[in-house]
C-alpha positions as MATLAB code, in Angstrom:
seq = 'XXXXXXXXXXXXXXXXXXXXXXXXXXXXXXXXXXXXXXXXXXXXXXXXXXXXXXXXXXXXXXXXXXXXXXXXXXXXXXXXXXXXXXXXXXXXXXXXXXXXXXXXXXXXXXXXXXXXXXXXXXXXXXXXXXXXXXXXXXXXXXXXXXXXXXXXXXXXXXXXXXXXXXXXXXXXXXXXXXXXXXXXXXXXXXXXXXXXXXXXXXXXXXXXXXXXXXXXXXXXXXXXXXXXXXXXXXXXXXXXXXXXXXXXXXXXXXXXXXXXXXXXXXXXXXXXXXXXXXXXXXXXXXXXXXXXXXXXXXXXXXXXXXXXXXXXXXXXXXXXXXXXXXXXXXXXXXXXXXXXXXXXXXXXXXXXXXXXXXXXXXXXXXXXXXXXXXXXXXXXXXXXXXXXXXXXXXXXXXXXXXXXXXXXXXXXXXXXXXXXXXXXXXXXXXXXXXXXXXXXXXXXXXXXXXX';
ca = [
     -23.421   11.368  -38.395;
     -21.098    8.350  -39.456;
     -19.087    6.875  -36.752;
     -16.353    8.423  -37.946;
     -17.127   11.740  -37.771;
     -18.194   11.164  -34.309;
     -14.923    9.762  -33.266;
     -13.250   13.045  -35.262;
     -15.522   15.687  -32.912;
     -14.586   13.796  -30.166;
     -11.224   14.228  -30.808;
     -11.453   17.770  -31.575;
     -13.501   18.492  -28.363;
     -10.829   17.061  -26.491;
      -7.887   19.323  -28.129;
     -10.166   22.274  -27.207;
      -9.871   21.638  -24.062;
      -6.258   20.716  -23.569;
      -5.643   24.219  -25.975;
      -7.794   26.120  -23.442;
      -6.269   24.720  -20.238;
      -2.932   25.312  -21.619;
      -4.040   28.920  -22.748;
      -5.453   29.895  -19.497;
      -2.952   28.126  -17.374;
      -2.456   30.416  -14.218;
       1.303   30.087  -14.021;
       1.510   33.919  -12.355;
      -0.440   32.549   -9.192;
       1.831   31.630   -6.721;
      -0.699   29.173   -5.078;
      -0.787   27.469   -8.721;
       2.619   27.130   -9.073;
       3.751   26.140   -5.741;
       0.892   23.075   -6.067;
       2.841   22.607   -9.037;
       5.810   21.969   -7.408;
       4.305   20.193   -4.658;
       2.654   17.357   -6.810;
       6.069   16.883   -8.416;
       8.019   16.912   -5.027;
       5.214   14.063   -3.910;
       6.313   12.047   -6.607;
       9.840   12.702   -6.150;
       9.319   11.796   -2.649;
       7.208    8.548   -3.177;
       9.383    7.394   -5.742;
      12.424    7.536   -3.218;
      10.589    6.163   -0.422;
       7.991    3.978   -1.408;
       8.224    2.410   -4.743;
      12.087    0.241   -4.357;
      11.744   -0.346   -0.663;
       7.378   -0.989   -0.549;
       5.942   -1.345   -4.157;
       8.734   -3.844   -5.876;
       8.974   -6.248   -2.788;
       5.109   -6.207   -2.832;
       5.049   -7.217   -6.357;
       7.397   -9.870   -6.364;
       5.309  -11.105   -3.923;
       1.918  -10.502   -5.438;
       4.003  -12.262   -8.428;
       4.774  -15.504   -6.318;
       1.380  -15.711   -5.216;
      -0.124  -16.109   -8.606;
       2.621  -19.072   -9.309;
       3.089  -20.859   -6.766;
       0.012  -20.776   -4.507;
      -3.029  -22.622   -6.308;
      -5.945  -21.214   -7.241;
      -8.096  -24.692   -5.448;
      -5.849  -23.739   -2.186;
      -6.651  -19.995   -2.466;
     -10.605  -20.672   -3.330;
      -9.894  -22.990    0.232;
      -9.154  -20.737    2.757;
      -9.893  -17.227    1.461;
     -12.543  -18.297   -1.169;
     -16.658  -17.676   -1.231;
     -17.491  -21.025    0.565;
     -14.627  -20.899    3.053;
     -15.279  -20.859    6.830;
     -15.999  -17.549    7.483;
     -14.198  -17.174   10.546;
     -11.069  -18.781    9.222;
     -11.581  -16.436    6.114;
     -12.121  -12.708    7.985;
     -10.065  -13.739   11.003;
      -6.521  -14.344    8.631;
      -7.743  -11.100    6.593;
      -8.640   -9.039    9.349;
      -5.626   -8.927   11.162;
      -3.021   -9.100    8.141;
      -2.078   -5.662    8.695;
      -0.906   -7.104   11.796;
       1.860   -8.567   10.214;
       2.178   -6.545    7.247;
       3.004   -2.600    7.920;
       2.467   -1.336    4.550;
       0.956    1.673    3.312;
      -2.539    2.032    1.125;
       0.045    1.899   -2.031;
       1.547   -1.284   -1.143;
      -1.108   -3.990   -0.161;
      -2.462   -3.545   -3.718;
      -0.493   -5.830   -5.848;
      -0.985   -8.331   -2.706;
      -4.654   -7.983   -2.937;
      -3.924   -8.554   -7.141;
      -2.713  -11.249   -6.385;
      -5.341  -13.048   -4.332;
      -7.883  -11.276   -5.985;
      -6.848  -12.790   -8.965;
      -6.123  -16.002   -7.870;
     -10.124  -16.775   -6.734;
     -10.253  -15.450   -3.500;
     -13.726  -14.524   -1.822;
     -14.876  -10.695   -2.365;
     -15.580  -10.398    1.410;
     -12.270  -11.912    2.448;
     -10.554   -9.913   -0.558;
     -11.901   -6.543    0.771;
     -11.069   -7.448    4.551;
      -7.739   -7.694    3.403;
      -7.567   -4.578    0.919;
      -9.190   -2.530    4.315;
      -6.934   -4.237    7.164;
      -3.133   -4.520    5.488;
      -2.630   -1.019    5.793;
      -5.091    0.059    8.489;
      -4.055   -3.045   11.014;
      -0.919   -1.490   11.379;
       0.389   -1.992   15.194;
       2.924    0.602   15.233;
       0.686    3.057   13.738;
      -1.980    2.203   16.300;
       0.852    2.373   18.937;
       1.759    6.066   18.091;
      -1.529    7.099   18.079;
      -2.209    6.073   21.638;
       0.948    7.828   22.703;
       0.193   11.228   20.839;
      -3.139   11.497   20.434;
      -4.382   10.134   23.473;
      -5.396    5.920   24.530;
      -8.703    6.234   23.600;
      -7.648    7.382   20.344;
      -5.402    4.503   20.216;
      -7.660    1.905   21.257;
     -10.685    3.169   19.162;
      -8.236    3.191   15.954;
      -7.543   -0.399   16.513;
     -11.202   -1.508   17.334;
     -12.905    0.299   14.509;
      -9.805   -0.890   12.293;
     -10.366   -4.751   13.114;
     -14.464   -4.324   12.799;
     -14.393   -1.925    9.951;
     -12.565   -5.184    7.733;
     -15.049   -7.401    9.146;
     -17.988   -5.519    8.181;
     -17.119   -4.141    5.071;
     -15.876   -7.550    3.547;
     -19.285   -8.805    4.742;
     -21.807   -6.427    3.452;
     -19.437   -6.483    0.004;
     -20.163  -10.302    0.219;
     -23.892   -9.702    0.611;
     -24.339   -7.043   -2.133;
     -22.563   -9.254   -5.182;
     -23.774  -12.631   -3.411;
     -24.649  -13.646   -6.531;
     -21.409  -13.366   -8.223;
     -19.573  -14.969   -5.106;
     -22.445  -17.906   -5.566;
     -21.364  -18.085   -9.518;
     -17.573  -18.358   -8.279;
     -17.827  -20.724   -5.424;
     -19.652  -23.047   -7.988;
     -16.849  -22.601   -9.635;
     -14.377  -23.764   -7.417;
     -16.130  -26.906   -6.807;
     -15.282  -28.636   -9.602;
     -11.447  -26.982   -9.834;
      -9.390  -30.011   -8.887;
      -6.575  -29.575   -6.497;
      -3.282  -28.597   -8.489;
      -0.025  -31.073   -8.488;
       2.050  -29.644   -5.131;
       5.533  -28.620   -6.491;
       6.752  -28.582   -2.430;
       5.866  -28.857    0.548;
       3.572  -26.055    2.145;
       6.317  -25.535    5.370;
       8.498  -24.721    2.534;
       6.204  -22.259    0.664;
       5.898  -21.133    4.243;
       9.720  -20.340    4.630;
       9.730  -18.624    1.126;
       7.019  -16.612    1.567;
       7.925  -15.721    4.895;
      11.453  -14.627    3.942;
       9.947  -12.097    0.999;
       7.629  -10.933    3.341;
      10.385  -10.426    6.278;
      12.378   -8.015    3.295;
       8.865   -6.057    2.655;
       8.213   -5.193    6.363;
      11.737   -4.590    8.184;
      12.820   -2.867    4.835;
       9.935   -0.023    5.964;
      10.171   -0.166    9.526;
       9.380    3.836   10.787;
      11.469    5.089   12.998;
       9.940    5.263   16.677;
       9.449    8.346   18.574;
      11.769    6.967   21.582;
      15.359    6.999   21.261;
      15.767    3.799   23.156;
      13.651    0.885   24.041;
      12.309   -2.541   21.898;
      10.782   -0.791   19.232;
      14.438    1.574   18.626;
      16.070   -1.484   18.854;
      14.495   -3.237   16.076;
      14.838    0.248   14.026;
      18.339    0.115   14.499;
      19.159   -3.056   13.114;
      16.484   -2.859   10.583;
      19.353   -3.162    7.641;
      20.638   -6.175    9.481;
      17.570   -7.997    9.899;
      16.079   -7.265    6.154;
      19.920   -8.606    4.966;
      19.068  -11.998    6.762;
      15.817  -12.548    5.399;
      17.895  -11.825    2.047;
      20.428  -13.926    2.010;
      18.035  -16.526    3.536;
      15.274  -15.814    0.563;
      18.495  -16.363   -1.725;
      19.231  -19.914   -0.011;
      15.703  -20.986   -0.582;
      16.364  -20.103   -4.582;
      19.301  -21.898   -4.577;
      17.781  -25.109   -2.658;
      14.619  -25.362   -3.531;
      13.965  -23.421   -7.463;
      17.172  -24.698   -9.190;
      19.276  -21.295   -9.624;
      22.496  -21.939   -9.453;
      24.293  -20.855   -6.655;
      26.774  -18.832   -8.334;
      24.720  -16.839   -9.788;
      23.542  -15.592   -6.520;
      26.452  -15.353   -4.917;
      27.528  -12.896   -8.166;
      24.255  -10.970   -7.257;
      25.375  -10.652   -3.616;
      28.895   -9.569   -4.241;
      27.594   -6.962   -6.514;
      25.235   -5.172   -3.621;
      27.637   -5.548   -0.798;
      30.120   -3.554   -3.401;
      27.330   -1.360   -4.171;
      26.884   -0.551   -0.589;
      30.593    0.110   -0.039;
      31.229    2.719   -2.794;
      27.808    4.525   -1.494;
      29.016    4.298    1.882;
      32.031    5.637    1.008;
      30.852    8.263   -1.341;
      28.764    9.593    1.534;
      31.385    9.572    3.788;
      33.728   11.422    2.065;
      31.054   14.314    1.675;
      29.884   13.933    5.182;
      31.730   11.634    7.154;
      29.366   10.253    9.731;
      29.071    6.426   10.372;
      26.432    4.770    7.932;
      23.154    4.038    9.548;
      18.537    3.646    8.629;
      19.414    7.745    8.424;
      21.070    8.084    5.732;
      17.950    6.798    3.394;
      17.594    7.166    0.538;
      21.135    6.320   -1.219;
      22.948    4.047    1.713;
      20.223    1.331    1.592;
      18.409    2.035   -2.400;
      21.389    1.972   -4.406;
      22.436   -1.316   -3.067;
      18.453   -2.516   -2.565;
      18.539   -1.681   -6.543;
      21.565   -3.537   -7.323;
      19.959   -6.734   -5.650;
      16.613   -6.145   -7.628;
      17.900   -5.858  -10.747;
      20.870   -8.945  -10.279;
      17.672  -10.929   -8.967;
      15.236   -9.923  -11.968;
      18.005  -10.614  -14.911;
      18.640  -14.440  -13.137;
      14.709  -15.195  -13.309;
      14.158  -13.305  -16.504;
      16.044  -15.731  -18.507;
      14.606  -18.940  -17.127;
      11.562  -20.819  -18.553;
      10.667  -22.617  -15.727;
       8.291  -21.900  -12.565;
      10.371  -19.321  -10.979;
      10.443  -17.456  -14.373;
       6.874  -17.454  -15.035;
       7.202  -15.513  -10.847;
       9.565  -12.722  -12.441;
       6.773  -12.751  -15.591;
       3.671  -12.380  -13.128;
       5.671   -9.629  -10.528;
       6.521   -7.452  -13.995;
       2.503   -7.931  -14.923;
       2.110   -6.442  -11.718;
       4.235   -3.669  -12.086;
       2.937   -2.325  -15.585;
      -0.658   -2.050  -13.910;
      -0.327   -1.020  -10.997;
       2.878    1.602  -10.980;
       1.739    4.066  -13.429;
      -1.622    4.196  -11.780;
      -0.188    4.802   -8.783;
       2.297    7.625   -9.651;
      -0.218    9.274  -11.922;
      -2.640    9.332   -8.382;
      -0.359   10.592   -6.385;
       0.858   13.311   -8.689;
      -3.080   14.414   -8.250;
      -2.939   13.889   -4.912;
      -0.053   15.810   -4.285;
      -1.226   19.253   -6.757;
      -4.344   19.249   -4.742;
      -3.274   18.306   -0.977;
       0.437   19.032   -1.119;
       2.923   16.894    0.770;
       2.273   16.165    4.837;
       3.301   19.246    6.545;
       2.587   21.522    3.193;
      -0.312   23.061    1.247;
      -1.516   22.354   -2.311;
      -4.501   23.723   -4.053;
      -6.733   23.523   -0.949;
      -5.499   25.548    2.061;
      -4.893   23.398    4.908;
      -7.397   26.207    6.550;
      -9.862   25.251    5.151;
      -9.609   21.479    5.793;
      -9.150   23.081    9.593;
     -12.108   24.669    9.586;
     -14.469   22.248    8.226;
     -13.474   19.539   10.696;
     -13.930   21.108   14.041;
     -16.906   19.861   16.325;
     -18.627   16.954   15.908;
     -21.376   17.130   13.283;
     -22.425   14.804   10.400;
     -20.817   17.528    7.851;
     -17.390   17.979   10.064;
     -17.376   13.654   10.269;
     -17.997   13.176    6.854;
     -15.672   15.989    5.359;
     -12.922   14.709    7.407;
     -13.818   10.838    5.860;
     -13.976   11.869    2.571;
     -10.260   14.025    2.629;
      -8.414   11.267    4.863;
     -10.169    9.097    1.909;
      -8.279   10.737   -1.209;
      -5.303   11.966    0.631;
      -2.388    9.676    0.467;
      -1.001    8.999    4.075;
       2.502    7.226    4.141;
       2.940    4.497    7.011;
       3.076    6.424   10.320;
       2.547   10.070    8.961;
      -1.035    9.917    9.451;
      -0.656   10.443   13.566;
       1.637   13.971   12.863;
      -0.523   15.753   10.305;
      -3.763   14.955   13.355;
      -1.897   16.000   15.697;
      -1.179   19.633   14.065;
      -4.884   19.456   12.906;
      -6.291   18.692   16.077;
      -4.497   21.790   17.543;
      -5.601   23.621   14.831;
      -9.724   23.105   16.249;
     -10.066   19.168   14.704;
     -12.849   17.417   16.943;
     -12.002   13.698   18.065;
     -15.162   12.530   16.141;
     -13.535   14.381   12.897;
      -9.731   13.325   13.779;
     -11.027    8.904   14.325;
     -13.121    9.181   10.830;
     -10.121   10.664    9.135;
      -7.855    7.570   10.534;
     -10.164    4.865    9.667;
     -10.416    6.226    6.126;
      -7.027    7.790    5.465;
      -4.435    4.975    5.807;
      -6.981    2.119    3.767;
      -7.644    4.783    1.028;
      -5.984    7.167   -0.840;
      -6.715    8.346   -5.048;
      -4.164    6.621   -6.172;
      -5.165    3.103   -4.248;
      -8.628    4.005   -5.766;
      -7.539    4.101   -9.218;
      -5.739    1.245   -8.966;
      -8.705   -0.822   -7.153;
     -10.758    0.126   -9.907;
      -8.971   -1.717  -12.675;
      -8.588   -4.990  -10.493;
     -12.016   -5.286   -9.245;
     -14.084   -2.732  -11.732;
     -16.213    0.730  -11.004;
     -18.568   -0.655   -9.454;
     -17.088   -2.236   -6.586;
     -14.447   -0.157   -5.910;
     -17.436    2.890   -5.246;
     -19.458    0.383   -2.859;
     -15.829   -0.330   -1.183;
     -14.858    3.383   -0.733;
     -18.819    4.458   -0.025;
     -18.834    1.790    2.543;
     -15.403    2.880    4.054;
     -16.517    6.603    4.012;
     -19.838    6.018    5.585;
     -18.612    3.519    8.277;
     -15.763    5.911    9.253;
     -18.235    9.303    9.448;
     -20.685    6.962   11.571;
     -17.433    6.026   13.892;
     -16.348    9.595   14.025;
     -19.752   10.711   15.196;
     -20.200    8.004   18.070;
     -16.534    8.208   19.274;
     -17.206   12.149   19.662;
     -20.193   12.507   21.092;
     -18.447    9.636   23.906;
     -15.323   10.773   24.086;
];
């Protein structure tokens, strides 16, 4: 059979198939439809929620990593060859600092990944930005219980350790190839100085993290506090991010200031437009139009000034849009699949939540691993993982069960995996998620036969 033929079957196999899922489609079954409508009200819902405020941030950051931090510094601190402690002790605890979701750390990792850093040190971090989270591991203490809390944040801070270690181990080799690599890479010219790298970073990074700060269960107190002025302290790292452009990259100051007016107008027509439908006094409640629209505004003003420049800070908008088209329609394809077979939290998709209930109660090797594997492909925005336990806990979850599903839920989720797959390749991305699975049934099983 010529290769043509071949590639003609195979094209003819695969219209049979879409013909005869179309042609049996089971649009009368309620449970069919309705996980229908739940995958599409999951994307609805991350696109509102997740991809302006989390994934676009993220990627302009991702972006400036691969610009303006060298590969030779990189390969330095996070690389093959760098001290291990120094390596897995900043990766480790970067969820510390960085309360994103399974969705969101991936363009970061991109971007070290990508820039040379070490496997080990590169999986720590994929593992520990989302897991690390300290107001996750805060509600979970308060709801589920301390020890809850403080094995979440124990097994968390190990789990990175280990698994960046043993991925280390298993493609030694490679790392070996790399860090030979790196050897003879000659430092790169320094631009600026590294406190004012520092500052830049640290304003884009400010915007990412109070942009998404949850909402606290108390209605008063620090954390409340910073909730409430959330909008107040993401606009200073702004405008402060837009006086390190002006300073320090060469954009003209005008056409910042142009880009400001515009979103402060944009958040006065929304504000008023709300108000005149429902007057109530603007606040981090009325998400998603009070803080997107002008969020959007900024974004776009921002990404038409660096578009048209030629210089370093152009090449950033260049690398942050490479980012995007890789990683976004990954993402939203995952957690369309995610959605038609798990629903949204709180609702049911193809697999009854009963099930799921009654497959992870005691404390058994099946009931640990089941509960891995879902909290695994289940996408778990920031801070919604400690709700959905709590119902299934009352529902007959075992601790064992309900600590496996928490140090495997908020790292992992299908459409992280899918993404992690084109950045780092098949193979590694099944060693990272076996390991992750594995490690989190073995914690589930100790914690509950303890606890």
């Amino acid at each position: 059979m010529t290769p043509e033929w071949k590639s003609e079957y195979k094209k003819l196999f695969w219209g049979v198939v879409v013909f005869a899922a179309c042609f049996a489609m089971p649009v009368d079954w309620p449970r069919f439809s309705r996980s229908v409508f739940e995958a599409l009200a999951l994307v609805k819902w991350y696109a509102q929620e997740h991809v302006l405020l989390c994934l676009i941030p993220a990627f302009f950051i991702a972006g400036a990593i691969s610009v303006f931090v060298s590969q030779a510094s990189v390969m330095k601190y996070l690389g093959p060859r760098a001290p291990k402690v120094l390596a897995y002790g900043v990766a480790s605890v970067s969820g510390t600092i960085l309360a994103v979701c399974s969705c969101t750390v991936l363009p970061l990792f991109a971007g070290i990944w990508r820039m040379g850093a070490g496997l080990g040190p590169a999986t720590a971090f994929l593992y520990s930005g989302p897991a690390i989270n300290v107001l996750a591991i805060i509600l979970t203490a308060r709801v589920l219980g301390w020890e809850m809390g403080v094995a979440r944040a124990v097994g968390a801070v190990v789990f990175s350790v280990v698994i960046g270690l043993i991925m280390h181990l298993i493609y030694r080799k490679e790392e070996t190839a790399k860090a030979d690599a790196a050897m003879a890479m000659p430092e790169a010219d320094v631009e600026r100085p590294l406190w004012q790298n520092v500052v830049y970073f640290g304003a884009m990074v400010g915007i990412l993290v109070f942009a998404n700060w949850g909402r606290p269960g108390d209605t008063e107190g620090f954390w409340h506090a910073i909730w409430s002025a959330k909008w107040l302290v993401t606009t200073a790292f702004a405008v402060a991010l837009a006086v390190i452009l002006a300073a320090w990259f060469g954009i003209k100051w005008w056409k910042l200031a142009l880009v400001a007016a515009a979103t402060v107008v944009a958040w006065g027509v929304t504000v008023a437009v709300m108000s005149s439908a429902a007057p109530t006094e603007p606040s981090a409640e009325h998400l998603p139009w009070a803080a997107l629209v002008p969020f959007t505004v900024a974004v776009v003003g921002l990404s038409i000034i660096l578009a048209g420049r030629s210089d370093a800070s152009g090449e950033w908008f260049s690398q942050s849009w490479t980012f995007a088209k890789q990683i976004t329609p990954l993402l939203l394809f995952g957690v369309l699949v995610a959605g038609f077979l798990l629903g949204r939290p709180g609702e049911e998709g193809m697999i009854p939540s009963q099930w799921v209930a009654r497959l992870v109660g005691g404390n058994s090797l099946w009931a640990n691993l089941f509960a891995a594997v879902v909290g695994a492909f289940m996408y778990f925005a920031t801070l919604t993982e400690v709700p959905i336990l709590q119902g299934l806990m009352g529902s007959g979850m075992g601790k064992g069960p309900a600590l496996a599903l928490l140090l495997a839920g908020p790292a992992l989720s299908l459409p992280n995996m899918l993404v992690i797959r084109s950045i780092m390749g098949t193979r590694k991305t099944v060693v990272f998620i076996s390991l992750v699975v594995v490690m989190a049934t073995i914690s589930g099983m100790i914690f509950g036969a303890i606890s």
